[in-house]
C-alpha positions as CSV (number, residue, x, y, z in Angstrom):
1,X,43.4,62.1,75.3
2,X,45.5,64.0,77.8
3,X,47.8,67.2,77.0
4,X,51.0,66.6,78.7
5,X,52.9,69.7,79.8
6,X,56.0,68.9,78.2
7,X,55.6,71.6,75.5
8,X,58.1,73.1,72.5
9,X,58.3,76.2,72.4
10,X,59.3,78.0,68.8
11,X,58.6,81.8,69.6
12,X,60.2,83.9,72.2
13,X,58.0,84.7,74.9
14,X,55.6,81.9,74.7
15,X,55.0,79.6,77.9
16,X,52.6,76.3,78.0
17,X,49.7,78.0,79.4
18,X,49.8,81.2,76.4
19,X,50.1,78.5,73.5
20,X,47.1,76.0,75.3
21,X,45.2,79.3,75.5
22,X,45.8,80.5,72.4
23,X,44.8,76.4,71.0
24,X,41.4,77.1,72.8
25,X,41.0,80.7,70.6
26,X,41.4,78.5,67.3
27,X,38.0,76.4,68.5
28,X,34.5,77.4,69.6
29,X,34.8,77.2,72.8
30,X,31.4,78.7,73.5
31,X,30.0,75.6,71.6
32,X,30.5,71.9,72.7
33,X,33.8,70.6,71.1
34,X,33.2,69.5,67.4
35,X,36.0,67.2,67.3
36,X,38.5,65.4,70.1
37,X,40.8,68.0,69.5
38,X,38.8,70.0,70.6
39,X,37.4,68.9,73.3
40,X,40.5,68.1,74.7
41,X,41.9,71.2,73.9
42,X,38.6,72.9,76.0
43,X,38.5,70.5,79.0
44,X,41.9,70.5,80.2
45,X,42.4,71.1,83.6
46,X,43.8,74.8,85.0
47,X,42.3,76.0,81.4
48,X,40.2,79.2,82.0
49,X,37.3,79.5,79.2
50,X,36.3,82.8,80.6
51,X,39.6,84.3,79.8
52,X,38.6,83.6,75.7
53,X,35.0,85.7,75.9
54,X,37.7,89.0,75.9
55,X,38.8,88.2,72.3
56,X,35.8,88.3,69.4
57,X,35.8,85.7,67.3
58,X,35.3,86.9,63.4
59,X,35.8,83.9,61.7
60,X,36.4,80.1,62.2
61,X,37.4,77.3,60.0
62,X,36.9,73.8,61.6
63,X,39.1,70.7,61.1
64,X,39.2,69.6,57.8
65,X,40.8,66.2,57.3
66,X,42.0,67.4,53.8
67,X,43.8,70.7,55.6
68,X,44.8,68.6,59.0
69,X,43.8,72.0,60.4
70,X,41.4,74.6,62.2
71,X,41.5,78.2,62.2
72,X,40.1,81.4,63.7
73,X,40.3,85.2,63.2
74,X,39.8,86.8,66.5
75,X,40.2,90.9,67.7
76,X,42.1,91.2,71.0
77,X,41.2,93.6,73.4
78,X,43.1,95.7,72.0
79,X,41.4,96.0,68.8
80,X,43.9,94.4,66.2
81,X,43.2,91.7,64.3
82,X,45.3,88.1,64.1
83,X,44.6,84.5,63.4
84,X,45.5,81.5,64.7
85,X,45.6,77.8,63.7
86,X,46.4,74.4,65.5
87,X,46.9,71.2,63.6
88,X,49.5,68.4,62.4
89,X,53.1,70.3,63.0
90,X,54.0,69.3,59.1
91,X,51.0,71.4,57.7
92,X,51.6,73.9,60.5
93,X,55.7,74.0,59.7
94,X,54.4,74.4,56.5
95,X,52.5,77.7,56.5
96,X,55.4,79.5,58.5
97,X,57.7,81.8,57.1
98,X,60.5,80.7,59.0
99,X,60.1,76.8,58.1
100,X,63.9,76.1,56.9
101,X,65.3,77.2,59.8
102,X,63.0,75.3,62.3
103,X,62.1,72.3,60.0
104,X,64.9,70.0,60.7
105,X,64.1,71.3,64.4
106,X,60.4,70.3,64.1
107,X,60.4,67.2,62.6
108,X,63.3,65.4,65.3
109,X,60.9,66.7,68.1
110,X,58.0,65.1,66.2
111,X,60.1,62.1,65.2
112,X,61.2,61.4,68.9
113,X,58.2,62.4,70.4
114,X,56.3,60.1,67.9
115,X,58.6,56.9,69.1
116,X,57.3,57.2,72.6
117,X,54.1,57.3,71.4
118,X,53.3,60.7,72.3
119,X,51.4,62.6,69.5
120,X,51.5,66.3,68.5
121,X,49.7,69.4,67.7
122,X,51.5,72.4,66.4
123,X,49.6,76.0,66.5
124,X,50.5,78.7,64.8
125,X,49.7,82.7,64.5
126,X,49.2,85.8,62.5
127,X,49.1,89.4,62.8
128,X,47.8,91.5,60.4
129,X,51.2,94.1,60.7
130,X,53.5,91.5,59.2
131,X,51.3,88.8,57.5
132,X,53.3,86.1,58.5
133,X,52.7,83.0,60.0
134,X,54.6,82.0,63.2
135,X,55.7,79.0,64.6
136,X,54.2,78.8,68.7
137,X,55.0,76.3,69.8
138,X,53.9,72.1,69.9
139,X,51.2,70.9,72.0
140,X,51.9,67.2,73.4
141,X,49.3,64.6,74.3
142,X,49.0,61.1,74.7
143,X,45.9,58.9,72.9
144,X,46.8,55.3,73.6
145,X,44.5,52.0,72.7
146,X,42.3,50.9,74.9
147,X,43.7,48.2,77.3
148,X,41.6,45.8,75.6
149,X,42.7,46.6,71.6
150,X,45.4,44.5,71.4
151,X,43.3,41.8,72.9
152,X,40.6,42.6,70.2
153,X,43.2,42.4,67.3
154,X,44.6,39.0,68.5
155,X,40.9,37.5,68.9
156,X,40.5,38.9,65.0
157,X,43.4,36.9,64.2
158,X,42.2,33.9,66.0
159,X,39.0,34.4,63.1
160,X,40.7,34.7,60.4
161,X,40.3,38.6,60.4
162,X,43.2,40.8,59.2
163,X,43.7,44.3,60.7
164,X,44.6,47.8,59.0
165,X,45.1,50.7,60.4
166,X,44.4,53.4,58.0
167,X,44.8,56.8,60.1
168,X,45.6,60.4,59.5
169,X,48.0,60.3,62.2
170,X,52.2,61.0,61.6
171,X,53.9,57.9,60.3
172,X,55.9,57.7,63.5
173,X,53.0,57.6,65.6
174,X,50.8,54.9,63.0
175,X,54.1,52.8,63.4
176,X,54.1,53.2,67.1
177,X,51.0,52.5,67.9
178,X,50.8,49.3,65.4
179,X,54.1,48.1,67.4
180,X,52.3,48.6,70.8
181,X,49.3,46.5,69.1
182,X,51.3,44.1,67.8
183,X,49.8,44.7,64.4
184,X,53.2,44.2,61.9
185,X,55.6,46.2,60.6
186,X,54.0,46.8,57.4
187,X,52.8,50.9,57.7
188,X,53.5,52.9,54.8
189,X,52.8,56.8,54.3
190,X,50.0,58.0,51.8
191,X,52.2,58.3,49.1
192,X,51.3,56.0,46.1
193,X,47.7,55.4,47.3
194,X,44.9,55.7,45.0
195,X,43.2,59.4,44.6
196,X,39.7,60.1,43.1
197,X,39.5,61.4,39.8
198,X,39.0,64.7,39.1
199,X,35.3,64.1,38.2
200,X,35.3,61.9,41.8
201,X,35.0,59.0,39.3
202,X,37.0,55.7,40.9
203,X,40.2,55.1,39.1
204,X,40.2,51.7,36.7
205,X,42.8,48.9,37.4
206,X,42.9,49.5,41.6
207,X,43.3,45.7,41.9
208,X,46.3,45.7,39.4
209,X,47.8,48.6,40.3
210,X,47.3,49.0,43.6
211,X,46.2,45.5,45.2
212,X,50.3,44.4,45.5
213,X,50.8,47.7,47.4
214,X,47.0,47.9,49.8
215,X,46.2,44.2,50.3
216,X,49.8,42.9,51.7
217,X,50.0,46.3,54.4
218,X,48.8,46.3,58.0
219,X,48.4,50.2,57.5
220,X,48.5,53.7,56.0
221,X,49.3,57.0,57.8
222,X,48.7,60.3,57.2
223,X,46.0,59.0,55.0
224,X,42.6,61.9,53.6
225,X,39.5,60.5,53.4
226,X,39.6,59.5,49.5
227,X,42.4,57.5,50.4
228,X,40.2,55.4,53.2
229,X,37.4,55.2,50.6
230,X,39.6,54.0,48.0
231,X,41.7,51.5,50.5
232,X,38.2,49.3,51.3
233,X,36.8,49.9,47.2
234,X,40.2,47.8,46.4
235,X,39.9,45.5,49.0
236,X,36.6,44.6,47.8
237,X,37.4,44.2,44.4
238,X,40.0,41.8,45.4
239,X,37.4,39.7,46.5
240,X,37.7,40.5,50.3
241,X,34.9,41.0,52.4
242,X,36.2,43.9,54.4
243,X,34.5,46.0,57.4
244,X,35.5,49.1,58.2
245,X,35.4,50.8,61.4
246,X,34.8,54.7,62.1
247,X,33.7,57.9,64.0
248,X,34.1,61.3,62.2
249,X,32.6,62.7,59.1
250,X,35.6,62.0,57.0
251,X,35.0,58.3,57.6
252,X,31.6,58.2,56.5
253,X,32.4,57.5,52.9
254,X,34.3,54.6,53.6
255,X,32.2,52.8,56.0
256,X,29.6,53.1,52.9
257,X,31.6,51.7,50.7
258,X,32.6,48.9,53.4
259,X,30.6,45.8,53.3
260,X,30.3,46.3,56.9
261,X,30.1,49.9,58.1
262,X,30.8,49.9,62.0
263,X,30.4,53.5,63.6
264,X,31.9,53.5,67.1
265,X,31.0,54.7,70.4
266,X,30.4,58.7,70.2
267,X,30.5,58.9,66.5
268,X,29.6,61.8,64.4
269,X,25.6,61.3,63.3
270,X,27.1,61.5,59.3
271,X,29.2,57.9,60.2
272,X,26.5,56.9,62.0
273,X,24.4,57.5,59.0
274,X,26.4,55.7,57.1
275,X,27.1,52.8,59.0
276,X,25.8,49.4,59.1
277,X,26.2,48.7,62.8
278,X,26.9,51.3,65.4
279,X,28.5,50.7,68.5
280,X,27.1,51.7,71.5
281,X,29.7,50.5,74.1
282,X,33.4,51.7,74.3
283,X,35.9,49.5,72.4
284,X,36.0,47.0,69.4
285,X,35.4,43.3,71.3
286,X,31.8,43.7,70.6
287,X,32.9,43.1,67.3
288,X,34.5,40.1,67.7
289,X,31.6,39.1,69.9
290,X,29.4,39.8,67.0
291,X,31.6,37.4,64.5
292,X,31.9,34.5,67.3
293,X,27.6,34.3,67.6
294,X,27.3,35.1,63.9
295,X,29.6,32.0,63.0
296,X,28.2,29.8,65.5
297,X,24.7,30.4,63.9
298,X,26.1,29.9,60.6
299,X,27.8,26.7,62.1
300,X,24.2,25.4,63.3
301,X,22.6,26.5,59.9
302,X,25.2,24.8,58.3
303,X,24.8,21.2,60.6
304,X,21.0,21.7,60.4
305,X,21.1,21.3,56.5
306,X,23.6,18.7,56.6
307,X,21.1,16.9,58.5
308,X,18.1,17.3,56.9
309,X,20.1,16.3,53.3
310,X,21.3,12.7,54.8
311,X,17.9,12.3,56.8
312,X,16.0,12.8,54.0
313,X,18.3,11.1,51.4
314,X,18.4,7.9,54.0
315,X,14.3,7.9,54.5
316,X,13.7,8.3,50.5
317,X,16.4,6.2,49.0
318,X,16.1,3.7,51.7
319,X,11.9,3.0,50.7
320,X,12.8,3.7,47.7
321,X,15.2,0.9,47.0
322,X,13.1,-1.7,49.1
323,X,9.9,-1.6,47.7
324,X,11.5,-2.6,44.2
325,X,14.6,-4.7,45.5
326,X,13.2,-6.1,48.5
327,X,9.6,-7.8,48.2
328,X,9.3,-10.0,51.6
329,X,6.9,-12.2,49.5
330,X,9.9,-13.7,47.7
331,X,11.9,-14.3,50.4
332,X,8.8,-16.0,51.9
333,X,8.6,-17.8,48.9
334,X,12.8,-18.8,48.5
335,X,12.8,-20.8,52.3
336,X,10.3,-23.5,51.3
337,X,7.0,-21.2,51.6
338,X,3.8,-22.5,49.5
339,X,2.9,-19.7,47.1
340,X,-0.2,-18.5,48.0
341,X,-3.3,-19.0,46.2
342,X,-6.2,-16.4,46.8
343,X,-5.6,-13.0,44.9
344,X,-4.9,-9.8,46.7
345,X,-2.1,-8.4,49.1
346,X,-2.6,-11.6,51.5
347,X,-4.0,-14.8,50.9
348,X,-6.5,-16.9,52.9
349,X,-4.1,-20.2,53.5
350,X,-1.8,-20.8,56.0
351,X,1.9,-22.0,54.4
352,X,3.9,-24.1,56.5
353,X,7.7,-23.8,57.0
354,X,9.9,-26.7,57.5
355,X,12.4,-25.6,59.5
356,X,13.4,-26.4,63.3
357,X,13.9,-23.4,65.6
358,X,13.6,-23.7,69.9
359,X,11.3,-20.9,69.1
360,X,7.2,-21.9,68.8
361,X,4.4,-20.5,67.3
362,X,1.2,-21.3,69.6
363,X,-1.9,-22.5,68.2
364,X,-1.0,-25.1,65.4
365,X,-1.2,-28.2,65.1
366,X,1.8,-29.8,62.7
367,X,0.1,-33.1,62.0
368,X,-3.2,-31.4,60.3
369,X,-3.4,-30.3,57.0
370,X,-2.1,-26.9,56.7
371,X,-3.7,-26.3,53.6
372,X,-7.1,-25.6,55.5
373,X,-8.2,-22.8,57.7
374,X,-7.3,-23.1,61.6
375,X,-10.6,-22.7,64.4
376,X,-8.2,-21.3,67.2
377,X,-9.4,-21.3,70.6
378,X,-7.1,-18.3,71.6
379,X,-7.6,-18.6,75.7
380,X,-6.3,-22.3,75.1
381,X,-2.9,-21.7,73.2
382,X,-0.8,-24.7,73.1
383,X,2.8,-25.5,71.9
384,X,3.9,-27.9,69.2
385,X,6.5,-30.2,68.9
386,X,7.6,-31.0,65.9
387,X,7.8,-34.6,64.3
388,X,11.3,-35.5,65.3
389,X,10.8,-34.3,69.2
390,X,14.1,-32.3,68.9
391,X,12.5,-28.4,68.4
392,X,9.5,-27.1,67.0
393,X,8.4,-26.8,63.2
394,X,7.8,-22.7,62.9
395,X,5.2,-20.7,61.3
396,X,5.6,-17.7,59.8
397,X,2.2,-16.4,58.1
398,X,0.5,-12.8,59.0
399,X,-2.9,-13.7,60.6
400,X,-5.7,-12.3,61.7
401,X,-9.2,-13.3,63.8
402,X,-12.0,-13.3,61.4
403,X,-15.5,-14.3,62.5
404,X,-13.7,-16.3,65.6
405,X,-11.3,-17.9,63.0
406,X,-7.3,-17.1,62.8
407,X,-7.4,-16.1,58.8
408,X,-3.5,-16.1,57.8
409,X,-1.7,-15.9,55.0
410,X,1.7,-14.9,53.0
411,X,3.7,-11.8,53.7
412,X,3.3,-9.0,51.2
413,X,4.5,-8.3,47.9
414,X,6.3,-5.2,49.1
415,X,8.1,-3.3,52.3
416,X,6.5,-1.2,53.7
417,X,6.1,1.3,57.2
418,X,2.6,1.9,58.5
419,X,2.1,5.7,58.2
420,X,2.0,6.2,61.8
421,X,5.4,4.8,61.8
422,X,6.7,7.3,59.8
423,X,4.8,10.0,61.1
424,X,6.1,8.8,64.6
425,X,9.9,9.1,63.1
426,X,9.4,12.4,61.7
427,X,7.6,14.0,64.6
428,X,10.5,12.9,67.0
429,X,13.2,13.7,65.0
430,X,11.6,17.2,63.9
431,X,11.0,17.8,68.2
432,X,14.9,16.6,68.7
433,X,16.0,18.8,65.9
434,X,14.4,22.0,67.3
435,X,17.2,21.9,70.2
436,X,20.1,22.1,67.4
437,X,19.4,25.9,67.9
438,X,20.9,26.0,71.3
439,X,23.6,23.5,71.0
440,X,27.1,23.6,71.3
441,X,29.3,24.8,68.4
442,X,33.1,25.5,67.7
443,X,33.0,29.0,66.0
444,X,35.0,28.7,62.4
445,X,38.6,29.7,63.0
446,X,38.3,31.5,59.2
447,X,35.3,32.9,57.6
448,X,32.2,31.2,56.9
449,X,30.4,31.2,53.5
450,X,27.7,28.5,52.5
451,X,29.7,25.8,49.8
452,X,26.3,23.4,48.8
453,X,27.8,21.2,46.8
454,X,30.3,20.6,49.3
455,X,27.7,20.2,52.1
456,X,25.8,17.8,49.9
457,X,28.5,15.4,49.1
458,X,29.3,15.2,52.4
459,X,25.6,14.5,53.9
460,X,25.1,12.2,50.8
461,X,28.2,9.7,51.9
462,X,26.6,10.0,55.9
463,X,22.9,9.2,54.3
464,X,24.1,6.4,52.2
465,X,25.8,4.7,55.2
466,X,22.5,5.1,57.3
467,X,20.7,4.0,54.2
468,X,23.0,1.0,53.2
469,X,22.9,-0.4,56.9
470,X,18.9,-0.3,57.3
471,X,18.9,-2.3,54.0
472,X,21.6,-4.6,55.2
473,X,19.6,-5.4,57.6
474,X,16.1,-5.5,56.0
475,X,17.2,-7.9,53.8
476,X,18.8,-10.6,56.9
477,X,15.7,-9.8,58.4
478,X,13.5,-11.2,55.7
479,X,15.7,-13.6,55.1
480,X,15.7,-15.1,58.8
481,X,13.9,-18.1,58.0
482,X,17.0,-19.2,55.5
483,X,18.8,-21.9,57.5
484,X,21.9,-20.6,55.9
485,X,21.5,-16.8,56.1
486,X,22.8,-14.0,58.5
487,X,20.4,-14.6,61.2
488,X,20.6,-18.2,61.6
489,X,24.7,-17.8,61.6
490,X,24.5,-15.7,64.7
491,X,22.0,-17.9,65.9
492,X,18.9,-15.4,66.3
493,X,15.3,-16.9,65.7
494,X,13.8,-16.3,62.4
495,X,11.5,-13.0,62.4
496,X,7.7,-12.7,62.8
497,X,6.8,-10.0,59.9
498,X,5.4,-7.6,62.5
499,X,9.2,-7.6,64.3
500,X,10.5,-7.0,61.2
501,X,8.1,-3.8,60.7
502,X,9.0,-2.7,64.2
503,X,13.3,-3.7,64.2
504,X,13.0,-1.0,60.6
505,X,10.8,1.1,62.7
506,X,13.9,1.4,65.5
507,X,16.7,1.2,63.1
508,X,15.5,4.0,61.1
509,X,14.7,5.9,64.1
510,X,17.8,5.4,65.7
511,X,20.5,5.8,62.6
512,X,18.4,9.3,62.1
513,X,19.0,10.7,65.4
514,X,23.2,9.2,65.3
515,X,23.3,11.2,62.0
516,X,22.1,14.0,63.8
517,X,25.8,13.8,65.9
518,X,28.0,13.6,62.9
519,X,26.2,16.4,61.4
520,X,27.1,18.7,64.0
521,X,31.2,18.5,63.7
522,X,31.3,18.7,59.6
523,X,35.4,18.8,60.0
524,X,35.6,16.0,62.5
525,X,34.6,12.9,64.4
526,X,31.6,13.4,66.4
527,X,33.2,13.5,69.4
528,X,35.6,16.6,68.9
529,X,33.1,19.0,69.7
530,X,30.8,18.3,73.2
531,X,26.9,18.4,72.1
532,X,25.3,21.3,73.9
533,X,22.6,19.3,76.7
534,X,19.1,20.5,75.1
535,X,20.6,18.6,72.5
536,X,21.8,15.5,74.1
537,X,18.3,16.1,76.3
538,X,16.3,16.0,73.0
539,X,17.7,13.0,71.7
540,X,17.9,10.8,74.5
541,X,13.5,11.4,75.0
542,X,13.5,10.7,71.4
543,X,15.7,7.8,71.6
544,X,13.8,6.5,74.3
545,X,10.4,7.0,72.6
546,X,11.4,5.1,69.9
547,X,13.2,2.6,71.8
548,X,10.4,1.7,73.9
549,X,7.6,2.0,70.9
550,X,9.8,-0.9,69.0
551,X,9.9,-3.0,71.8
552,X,6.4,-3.1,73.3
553,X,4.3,-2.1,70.3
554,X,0.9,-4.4,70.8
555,X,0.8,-7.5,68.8
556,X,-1.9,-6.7,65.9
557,X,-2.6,-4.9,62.7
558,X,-1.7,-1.3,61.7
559,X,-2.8,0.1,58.4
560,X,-3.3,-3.9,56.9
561,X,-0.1,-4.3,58.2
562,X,1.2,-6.7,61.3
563,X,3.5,-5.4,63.7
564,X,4.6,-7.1,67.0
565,X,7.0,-5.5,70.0
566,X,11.0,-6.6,69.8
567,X,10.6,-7.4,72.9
568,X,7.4,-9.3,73.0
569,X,7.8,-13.3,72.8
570,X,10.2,-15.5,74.1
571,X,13.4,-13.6,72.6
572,X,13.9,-10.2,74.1
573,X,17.2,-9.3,73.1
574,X,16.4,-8.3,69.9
575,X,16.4,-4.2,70.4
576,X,19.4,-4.5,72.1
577,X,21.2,-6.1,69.0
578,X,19.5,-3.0,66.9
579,X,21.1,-0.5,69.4
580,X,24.6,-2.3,69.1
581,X,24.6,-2.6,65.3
582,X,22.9,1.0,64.7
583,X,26.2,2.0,66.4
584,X,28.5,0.1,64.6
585,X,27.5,1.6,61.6
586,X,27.4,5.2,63.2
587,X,31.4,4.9,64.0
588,X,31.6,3.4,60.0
589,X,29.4,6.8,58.8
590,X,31.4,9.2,60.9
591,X,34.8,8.0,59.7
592,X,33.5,8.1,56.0
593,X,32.2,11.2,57.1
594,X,35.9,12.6,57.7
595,X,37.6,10.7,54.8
596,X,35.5,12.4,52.8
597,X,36.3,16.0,54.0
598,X,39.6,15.0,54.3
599,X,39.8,13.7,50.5
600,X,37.9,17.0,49.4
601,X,40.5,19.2,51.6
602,X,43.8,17.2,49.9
603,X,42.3,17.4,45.8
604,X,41.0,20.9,46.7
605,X,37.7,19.9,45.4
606,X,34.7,22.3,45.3
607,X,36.8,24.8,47.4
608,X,35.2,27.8,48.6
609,X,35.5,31.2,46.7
610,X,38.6,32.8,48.4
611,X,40.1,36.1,47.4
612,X,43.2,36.7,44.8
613,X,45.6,34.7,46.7
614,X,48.8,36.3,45.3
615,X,47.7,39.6,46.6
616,X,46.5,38.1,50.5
617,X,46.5,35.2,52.6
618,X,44.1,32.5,52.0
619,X,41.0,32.6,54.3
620,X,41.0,36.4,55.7
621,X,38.4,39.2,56.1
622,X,39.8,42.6,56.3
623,X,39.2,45.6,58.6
């Protein structure tokens, strides 16, 4: 703040310098300033302190936002007594005895002074031979925002975030200022505003009786420090989540009552009491800084639960439903398979398959009974030809060498992973999903609040996709053999059971970590919004991992269970047909994904709790 020169004079015989030396006896100016006023009043330049330690100060009165003014009782050199007082020029015009004839006077100067922005304060004196109060003369002074205010206010309404300016200053000047802002039209005096009871009990009915007249405004002038207090209690009751910012005592109230008390730089040690937050740099923006990394970690909280729901939903429902709706022994059994006769998981007998394929087992012999154990010599393996020269009769038992024989037998009654398996897909995708900490995220353009069963019917439609397609393709895969079915139509080669383990092993694995993409933009397609590179770093090693586990896992057993490299054999293709369908279905999830959101937005179903709408617009914070 910075006293301009330009000065009124109302008493004959005053100058600029006698009334700014006179606004310096109505402080303590052999204390540090208590208020701004004050210390601008003190630290102007060509203003001579020393000049003040002639008079005596008796008594002092400091600002009182209720009053709007300070006073002091001082004895002059001369030995008589007076007073003065500096403050808003209505309370000041007020107190003098001459107000009618200078009030029309007053409030023009005030009024134009007010539309250029330049602000006001009136002093006036007392001397104990008349008793009456005397108009000075009008101190002028210019406060404006900081440069980077109106910057702050347009980033608040880029959020969602509604600004009010609830001040003590003149009408003209709150109007002013909000024009310079660009803050609205909407500033109304203090008149009509809610006042504390005469107990300090909260009136009842401020929604209804006040919310039509507080909520709709983009400020209040001339306001005292009841009316701040009630402003924000109305607010809240309204339903808004309103922050309130501060620096003086008479603000302290408020920014308790506020659901988020901010205390600005060089505040009073009562707001900072008070306060949630205090401010330690100059200006508002770290405000808005604060909401922008607050909603992008409630944007990555948000994506991290999506995930976990439709990862876990696709791992649980997925087992879930193929252990009682897929059993690979009956498909065994449905493509010409003998039903096994030994008890227990597998049987002892190797079952034949009568069906031509250019793909051979080695080791067997089609013209010898098959219902007899095998003696393999495994460092000799031959090919077979089948009976008609024209491909090779395939066999599709699990085996295993047992005292230097090949002991085979049917596939199992149920579908199963090996444990490591699953313990491989949750430690990868647990390792990728650390990195979702540090990716990429659009902060929400309105206020965030957590809406679970809105997050859950979304990440149930993405988990059912991922789950829907790894069955899909469980069930082709068992069913490879069928001369008719999905495989055999695309012309693949029917499926060892240990491929099969592995191609679930890599589907899973990869429709997890595709999920994890969709998860991350919950209001669009995956690729609106750039993943942040730990992420995209994360996945790809885990993508790679898994990639490369599926396709050269050793032929053998793993927890009872066969499993056999995609790529191992004569047909390698077969991970990259995984990779190509997991993304198929990944564009299919992420569209579902959107329809979903979209169908939700356009039957306003499970919408989040929002304010009284008749009173606000939908979606805003208040400050």
């Amino acid at each position: 703040m910075v006293i301009q020169e330009d000065c009124p004079i109302y008493t004959p015989g005053e100058t600029y310098e006698s009334v700014l030396f006179q606004a310096a006896l109505a402080a303590k100016w052999k204390e540090p300033p208590r208020d701004a006023l004050d210390t601008m009043v003190l630290k102007t330049s060509g203003q001579d302190l020393s000049k003040c330690d002639a008079y005596k100060q008796l008594d002092f009165t400091p600002f009182d936002p209720r009053t709007k003014r300070t006073e002091g009782k001082l004895e002059g050199p001369d030995g008589k007594v007076f007073r003065i007082t500096k403050g808003a020029p209505h309370v000041i015009l007020g107190m003098c005895h001459n107000k009618e004839e200078l009030e029309k006077t007053v409030e023009d100067k005030v009024h134009e002074l007010g539309s250029r922005g330049v602000r006001s304060l009136a002093l006036a004196r007392q001397d104990n031979e008349d008793g009456k109060w005397k108009m000075l003369g009008i101190l002028t002074f210019l406060d404006p925002p900081r440069p980077d205010t109106k910057q702050t206010i347009e980033r608040c309404a880029h959020y969602g975030v509604r600004v009010k300016m609830i001040t003590g200053d003149h009408l003209v000047i709150a109007k002013e200022t909000a024009r310079v802002l660009g803050m609205g039209p909407k500033i109304y005096p203090a008149q009509g505003l809610p006042v504390l009871g005469a107990d300090g009990a909260i009136p009842d009915g401020l929604v209804a009786d006040y919310g039509t007249k507080i909520c709709p405004a983009d400020g209040f002038a001339s306001v005292f420090p009841e009316h701040k207090y009630l402003i924000v209690e109305t607010l809240r009751q309204a339903g808004f989540r309103c922050g309130m910012t501060g620096d003086g005592v008479n603000d302290a109230p408020a920014l308790k009552r506020a659901d988020v008390g901010i205390a600005v730089q060089g505040a009073t040690d009562a707001a900072r009491a008070a306060a949630d937050l205090v401010l330690t740099g100059e200006g508002l923006g770290t405000i808005i800084d604060g909401i922008e990394i607050s909603r992008e970690i409630f944007a990555r909280l948000k994506n991290f639960i999506s995930y976990r729901i439709a990862a876990t939903l696709q791992l649980l429902t997925f087992f879930f439903i193929a252990v009682f709706a897929f059993p690979p022994l009956k498909y065994y059994e449905a493509n010409g398979f003998t039903m096994p006769v030994s008890a227990g998981n597998y049987s002892g007998e190797i079952i034949n398959v009568p069906r031509k394929s250019p793909y051979c087992l080695t080791g067997f012999d089609s013209n010898i009974n098959m219902n007899t154990y095998l003696d393999i010599d495994f460092n000799n393996p031959k090919s077979v030809v089948g009976a008609n020269g024209t491909g090779c009769d395939i066999v599709l038992p699990i085996c295993e060498m047992k005292d230097g024989k090949e002991m085979c037998g049917s596939w199992p009654a149920f579908f199963q992973l090996p444990v490591l398996m699953l313990m491989l897909i949750t430690l990868l995708n647990d390792g990728a999903l650390i990195s979702v900490g540090y990716d990429k995220v659009t902060p929400s353009p309105i206020p965030e609040q957590w809406n679970l069963a809105r997050l859950f019917i979304v990440a149930t439609v993405m988990g059912g996709v991922a789950m829907g397609s790894s069955l899909l393709l469980l069930g082709a895969a068992l069913d490879s053999n069928n001369p008719s079915g999905i495989f055999a139509g695309m012309n693949l080669p029917p499926m060892e059971y240990g491929k099969i383990i592995c191609m679930i092993y890599l589907k899973v694995s990869l429709s997890d970590f595709l999920t994890l993409f969709s998860c991350r933009t919950q209001e669009g397609f995956f690729w609106s919004v750039a993943p942040g590179k730990p992420l995209v770093g994360a996945v790809f090693i885990s993508l790679m991992i898994s990639t490369f586990l599926a396709s050269f896992w050793p032929e053998g057993l793993l927890d009872g269970l066969p499993v056999m490299g995609l790529a191992l054999g004569e047909y390698t293709n077969m991970p990259l047909w995984i990779w190509i369908y997991c993304i198929i279905w990944w564009f299919i999830q992420d569209v579902l994904k959107v329809i979903t959101i979209r169908t939700l937005n356009h039957f306003d179903l499970f919408p989040n709790k929002l304010a009284d709408m008749s009173l606000y617009d939908k979606g805003t914070d208040v400050v």
